[in-house]
C-alpha positions, -999 to +999 in steps of 0.1 A: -260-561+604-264-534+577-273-502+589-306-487+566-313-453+557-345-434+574-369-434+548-376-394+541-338-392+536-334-423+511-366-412+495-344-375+492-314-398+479-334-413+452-340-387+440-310-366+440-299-373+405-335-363+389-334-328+409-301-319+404-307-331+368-341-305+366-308-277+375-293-279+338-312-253+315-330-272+285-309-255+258-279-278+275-297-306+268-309-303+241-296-315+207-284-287+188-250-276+172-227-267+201-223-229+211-186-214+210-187-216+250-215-236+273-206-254+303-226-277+323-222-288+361-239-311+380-239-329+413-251-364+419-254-393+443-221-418+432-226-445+459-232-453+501-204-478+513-208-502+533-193-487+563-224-455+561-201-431+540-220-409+511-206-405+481-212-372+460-196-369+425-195-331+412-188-327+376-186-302+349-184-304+315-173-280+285-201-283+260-191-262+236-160-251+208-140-231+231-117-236+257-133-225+293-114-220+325-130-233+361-115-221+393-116-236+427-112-217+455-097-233+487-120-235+512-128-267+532-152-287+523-167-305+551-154-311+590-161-345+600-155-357+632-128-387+629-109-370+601-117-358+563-130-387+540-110-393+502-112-377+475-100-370+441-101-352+410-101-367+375-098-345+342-111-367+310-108-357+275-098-362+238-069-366+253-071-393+277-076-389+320-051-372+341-054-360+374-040-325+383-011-329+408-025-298+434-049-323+446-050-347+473-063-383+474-069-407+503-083-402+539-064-376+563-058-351+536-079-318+536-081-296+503-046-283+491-052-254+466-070-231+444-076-248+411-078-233+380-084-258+353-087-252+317-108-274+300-108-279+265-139-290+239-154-324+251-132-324+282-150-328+316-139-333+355-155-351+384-144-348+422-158-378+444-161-366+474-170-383+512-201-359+523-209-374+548-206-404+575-235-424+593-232-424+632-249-449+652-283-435+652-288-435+614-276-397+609-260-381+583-236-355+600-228-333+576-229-332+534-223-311+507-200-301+481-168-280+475-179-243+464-167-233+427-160-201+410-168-196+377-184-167+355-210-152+366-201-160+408-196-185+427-213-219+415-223-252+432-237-269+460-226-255+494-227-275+521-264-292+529-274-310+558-298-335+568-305-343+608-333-366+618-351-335+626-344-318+590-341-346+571-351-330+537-362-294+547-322-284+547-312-306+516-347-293+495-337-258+504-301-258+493-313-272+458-343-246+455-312-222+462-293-237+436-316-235+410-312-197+411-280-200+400-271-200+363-250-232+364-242-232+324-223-201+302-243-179+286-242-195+246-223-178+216-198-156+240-161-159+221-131-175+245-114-153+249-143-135+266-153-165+285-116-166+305-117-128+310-152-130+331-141-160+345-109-147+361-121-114+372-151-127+387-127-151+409-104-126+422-124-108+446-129-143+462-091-152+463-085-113+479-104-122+507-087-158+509-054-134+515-070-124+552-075-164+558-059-175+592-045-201+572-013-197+557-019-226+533-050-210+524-031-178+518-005-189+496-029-207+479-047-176+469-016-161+457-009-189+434-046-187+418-041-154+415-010-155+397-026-179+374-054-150+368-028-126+354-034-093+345-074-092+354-059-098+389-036-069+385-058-036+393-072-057+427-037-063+441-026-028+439-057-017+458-046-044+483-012-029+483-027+001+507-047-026+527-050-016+562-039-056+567+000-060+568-004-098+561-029-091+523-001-063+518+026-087+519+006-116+500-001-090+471+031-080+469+040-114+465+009-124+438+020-092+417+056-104+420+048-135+402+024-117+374+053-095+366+032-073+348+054-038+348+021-018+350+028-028+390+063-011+390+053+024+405+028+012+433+056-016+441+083+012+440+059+033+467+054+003+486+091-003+496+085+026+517+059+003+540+063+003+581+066-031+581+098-050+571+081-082+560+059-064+535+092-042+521+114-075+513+081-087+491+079-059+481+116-063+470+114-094+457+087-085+435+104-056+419+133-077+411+109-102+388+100-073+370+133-071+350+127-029+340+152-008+347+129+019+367+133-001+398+171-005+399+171+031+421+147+023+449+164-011+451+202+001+454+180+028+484+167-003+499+202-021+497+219+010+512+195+026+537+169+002+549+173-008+585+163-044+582+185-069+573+157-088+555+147-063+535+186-055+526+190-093+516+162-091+494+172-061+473+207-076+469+187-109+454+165-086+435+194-065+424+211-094+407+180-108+391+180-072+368+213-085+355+224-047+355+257-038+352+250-005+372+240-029+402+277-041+403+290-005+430+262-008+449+266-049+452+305-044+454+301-019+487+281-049+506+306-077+502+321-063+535+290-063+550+286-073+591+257-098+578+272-128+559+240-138+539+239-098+525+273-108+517+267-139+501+236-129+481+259-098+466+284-126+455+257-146+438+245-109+420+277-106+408+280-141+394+248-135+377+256-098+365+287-117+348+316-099+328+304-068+333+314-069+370+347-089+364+368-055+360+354-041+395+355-073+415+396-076+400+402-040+417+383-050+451+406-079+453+431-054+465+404-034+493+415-031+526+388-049+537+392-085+541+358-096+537+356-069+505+388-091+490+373-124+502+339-123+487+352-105+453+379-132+444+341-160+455+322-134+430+351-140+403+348-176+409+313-176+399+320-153+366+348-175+354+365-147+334+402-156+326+412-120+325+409-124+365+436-152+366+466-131+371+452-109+400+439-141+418+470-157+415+487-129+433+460-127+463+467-162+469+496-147+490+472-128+513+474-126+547+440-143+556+436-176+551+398-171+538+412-150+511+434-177+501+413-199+496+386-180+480+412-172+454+422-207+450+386-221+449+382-195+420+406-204+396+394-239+400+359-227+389+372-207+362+392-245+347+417-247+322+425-212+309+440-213+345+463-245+340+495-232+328+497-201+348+493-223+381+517-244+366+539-219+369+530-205+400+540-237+412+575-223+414+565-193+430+593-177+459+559-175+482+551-209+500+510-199+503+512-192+464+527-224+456+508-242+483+475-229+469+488-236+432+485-271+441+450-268+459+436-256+424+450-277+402+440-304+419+404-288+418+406-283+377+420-321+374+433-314+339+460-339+331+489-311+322+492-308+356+501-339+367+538-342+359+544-308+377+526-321+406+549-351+410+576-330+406+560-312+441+554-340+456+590-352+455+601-313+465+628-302+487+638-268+472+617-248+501+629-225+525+600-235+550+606-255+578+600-292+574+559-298+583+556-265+560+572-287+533+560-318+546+522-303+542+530-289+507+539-324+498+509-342+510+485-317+490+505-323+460+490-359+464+459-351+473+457-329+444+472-363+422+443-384+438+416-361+423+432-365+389+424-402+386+437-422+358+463-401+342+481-400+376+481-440+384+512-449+363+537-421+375+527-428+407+533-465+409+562-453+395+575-433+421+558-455+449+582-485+435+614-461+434+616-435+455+637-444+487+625-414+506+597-426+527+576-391+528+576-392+487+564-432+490+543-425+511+521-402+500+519-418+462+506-446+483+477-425+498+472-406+463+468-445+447+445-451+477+421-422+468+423-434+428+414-472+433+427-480+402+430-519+397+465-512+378+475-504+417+469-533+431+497-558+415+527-532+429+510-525+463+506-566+468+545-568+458+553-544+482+540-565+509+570-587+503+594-560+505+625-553+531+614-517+540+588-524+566+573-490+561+569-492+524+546-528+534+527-512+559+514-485+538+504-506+513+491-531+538+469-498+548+459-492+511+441-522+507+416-507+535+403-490+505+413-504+474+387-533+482+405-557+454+394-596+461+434-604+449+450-587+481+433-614+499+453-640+506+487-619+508+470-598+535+459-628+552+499-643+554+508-607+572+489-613+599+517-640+605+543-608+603+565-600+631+554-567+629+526-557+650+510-525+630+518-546+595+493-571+616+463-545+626+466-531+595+460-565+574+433-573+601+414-540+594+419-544+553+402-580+554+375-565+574+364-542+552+369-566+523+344-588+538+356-621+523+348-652+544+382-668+530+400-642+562+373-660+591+399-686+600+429-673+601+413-640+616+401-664+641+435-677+648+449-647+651+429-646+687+449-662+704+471-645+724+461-610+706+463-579+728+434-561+734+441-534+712+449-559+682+424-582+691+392-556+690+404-549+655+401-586+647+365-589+664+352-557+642+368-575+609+349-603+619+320-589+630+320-571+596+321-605+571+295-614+591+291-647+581+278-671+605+311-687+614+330-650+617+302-642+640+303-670+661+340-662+665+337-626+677+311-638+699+332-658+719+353-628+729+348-614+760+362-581+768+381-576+803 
């Protein structure tokens, strides 16, 4: 049965339009040419669902020639027992109806941010919002409207209430309240005006939204404050000295992203806080400010500060000035004890760029490890070919991690590195050579690929034979990363070498390629006398997926050989093609376990009805 209102509220309901109407000032209204800047807002009933829920719709529009800015504070709304109703914003104008993406829509979701919306001549907005809910006894538990901010104050409906006691003293007292409010701009007052009042009056508001228990709420705050700008600016420095270590840090934070330079001596003073979570805001702030004034207190805070934090944030900071006199103080920390100090130096340096290359080549020969390490990672991210020479030679270091680094680097800095590793490919130093091959494969540039064949096949070392051994299998996994220009020489050698090492591991470089002009040689060789040359390219097929492999895979599994069998059985498995079910399914009987629980996962694999049925039949022991 439908539940009915109590008559004094639906006669208040009625007529809610008409009063809230009466709140717009005639001149509003009235037809006349529009002012440079009038906006009107207004709040009235939008509908009652059929579950008991009442719907408000607030709106505002700009009336007149200018552009106007409206800000919404967070704050929330209404708390109604069984979660928050929907709602939504909808912006409609000359050009069409959007909804701004920083608000939320459906049940469950409270209020997400501070708005600040610019509306533009003819443009309005309406939020529908769920006031209230009826409960079984006909009462409305709570109503109202989100507060808004706009010149002159805060504007809007706050929250009014109606109880079967109060049923329209509350409600007619919030709208006598209203009406004291000046809900329309003051006609004739330029745009530019218009946005200054409007932002300043809105700051104090989101200031005190900086204390809010919420940290949503708080970072909210700093966003519409950053929006603000420069009328927010003079505010945010007094709340720098705030006796509240949590509005310090937050207006730290709001200033950082004004990055107005008027804020670069109170930020400067402020890196001298007591606490260590206001000083790495503080840090970060300074670094969006891009003047040179700040690089001092910043290489201070880098050096001396006792939190690691803080020291972090000032490298960051440091390498957002892009100033070549960062590049000592950066250098000295890329042996630090904390590795994200060290790693944020590295990324300074990157972003400092050439001007840091000639410093980072002469800490590749520090005594410190780490210092070498993280320089030859910082040349990496430069790129500079003018560090190729010196990076070559590290790669003979004593640590491994410096290796690498130095490897990883010329593979970053591409082909201006090519020849020169070509060459170092006949280094006297095993790690040289080794790591030659490491970035070369990691550049991919086809000049490389004779050469590494060549080292694939070598046997010129003095190292002992896994040394060699592992120098071999790189210089295939570095052929594999080439891709096409590398398929032909290596079909080549897989068909002609007789030494099994060299076969073997053109095999597993054409097995990381899947090219199709693989698959032809790699299904002859599953004919050929040299059982090792079948089996690994009876393994190959376990990744070069090719439909054509089929049926010679499935006539090994009739192979003396036991591993040329497991590895067929595993290669039609992951082929999935139902022509293997049968003979898979033959290839039960009398299987050892080992053999046969690689024919059940092949099976169970195709998974076709019939390969299923199969593998179900197995029981293990």
């Amino acid at each position: 049965m439908k539940k009915r209102l109590p008559a004094s509220l639906a006669a208040v309901i009625a007529a809610f339009p008409a009063m809230v109407y009466l709140l717009l000032p005639p001149r509003v209204m009235a037809q006349a040419p529009a002012p440079a800047a009038a906006f009107a807002i207004r709040l009235e009933l939008d509908a009652v669902s059929p579950a008991g829920s009442l719907w408000l719709k607030l709106s505002g529009e700009n009336l007149g020639r200018e552009p106007v800015t409206v800000i919404r504070p967070r704050r929330h709304m209404l708390d109604i027992t069984g979660g928050w109703g929907g709602w939504t914003l909808v912006v409609t104008g000359p050009g069409g109806e959007y909804h701004p993406p920083f608000f939320a829509e459906g049940p469950f979701q409270p209020p997400m941010a501070n708005d600040v919306i610019e509306l533009l001549p003819g443009e309005s907005f309406s939020v529908r919002v769920n006031v209230g809910r009826w409960i079984a006894g006909g009462e409305i538990d709570r109503e109202g409207s989100r507060p808004l901010a706009m010149t002159g104050g805060s504007y809007g409906l706050q929250a009014a209430y109606a109880t079967p006691a109060f049923p329209v003293m509350h409600l007619e007292s919030e709208l006598e309240a209203a009406k004291k409010r000046p809900l329309t701009l003051i006609a004739g007052l330029r745009s530019n005006t218009v946005t200054a009042r409007v932002r300043e009056d809105a700051v104090e508001p989101q200031i005190t939204a900086l204390r809010e228990e919420d940290g949503l709420a708080r970072q909210d705050a700093v966003q519409a404050l950053a929006r603000i700008g420069s009328a927010a600016v003079r505010p945010l420095i007094t709340a720098l000295g705030d006796g509240s270590p949590t509005v310090r840090l937050h207006a730290a934070q709001a200033l950082g992203l004004i990055a107005d330079t008027r804020t670069v001596p109170p930020l400067i003073a402020a890196l001298k806080d007591p606490r260590p979570e206001v000083r790495t805001q503080v840090a970060a702030a300074l670094g969006r400010m891009k003047d040179g004034r700040v690089f001092q207190p910043l290489s201070g805070s880098l050096r001396g500060d006792g939190d690691g934090a803080v020291r972090l944030q000032a490298a960051r900071a440091l390498g957002e000035l892009r100033d070549a006199r960062a590049v000592q103080p950066l250098i000295a920390v890329l042996g630090d004890d904390d590795p994200d100090i060290r790693s944020a130096a590295v990324q300074a340096l990157g972003g400092i760029g050439r001007p840091a290359s000639d410093a980072l080549q002469a800490a590749l020969g520090d005594k410190d490890a780490r210092r070498r390490q993280y320089a030859a990672q910082a040349l990496g991210e430069i790129r500079d070919p003018r560090a190729i020479a010196p990076l070559i030679a590290i790669m003979k270091d004593q640590e491994p991690y410096v290796r690498f680094h130095a490897y990883q680097a010329l593979g970053r800095i591409g082909e201006p590195a090519v020849d020169p590793l070509i060459t170092a490919l006949r280094d006297g130093h095993a790690w040289v050579r080794l790591n030659a091959v490491h970035a070369l494969g990691e550049i991919q540039n086809a000049r490389a690929v004779g050469p590494l064949i060549a080292a694939l096949q070598d046997k010129t070392g003095k190292e002992d034979l896994n040394s060699l051994l592992f120098f071999r299998l790189q210089a295939a996994e570095s052929l594999g990363k080439m891709g096409a220009p590398a398929v032909a020489p290596l079909v080549a050698l897989f068909q002609e070498s007789r030494d099994r090492y060299v076969y073997f591991f053109a095999a597993n470089a054409l097995r990381q390629i899947k090219d199709p002009r693989s698959v032809e040689p790699l299904i002859a060789a599953l004919a050929s006398q040299d059982d090792n040359r079948r089996y690994v390219a009876a393994q190959s097929f376990s990744d070069i997926l090719d439909p054509r492999a089929v049926e010679p895979l499935i006539a090994v599994l009739k192979n003396d050989n036991r591993g040329m069998r497991m590895a067929a059985a595993e290669a039609l498995g992951r082929m999935r093609d139902a022509r293997a079910v049968g003979p898979l399914s033959k290839a039960l009987q009398g299987a050892d376990p080992n053999y046969r629980e690689i024919i059940v996962r092949a099976l169970r694999s195709i998974g076709t009805e019939s390969a299923l049925e199969a593998a179900g039949k197995i029981r293990e022991p």
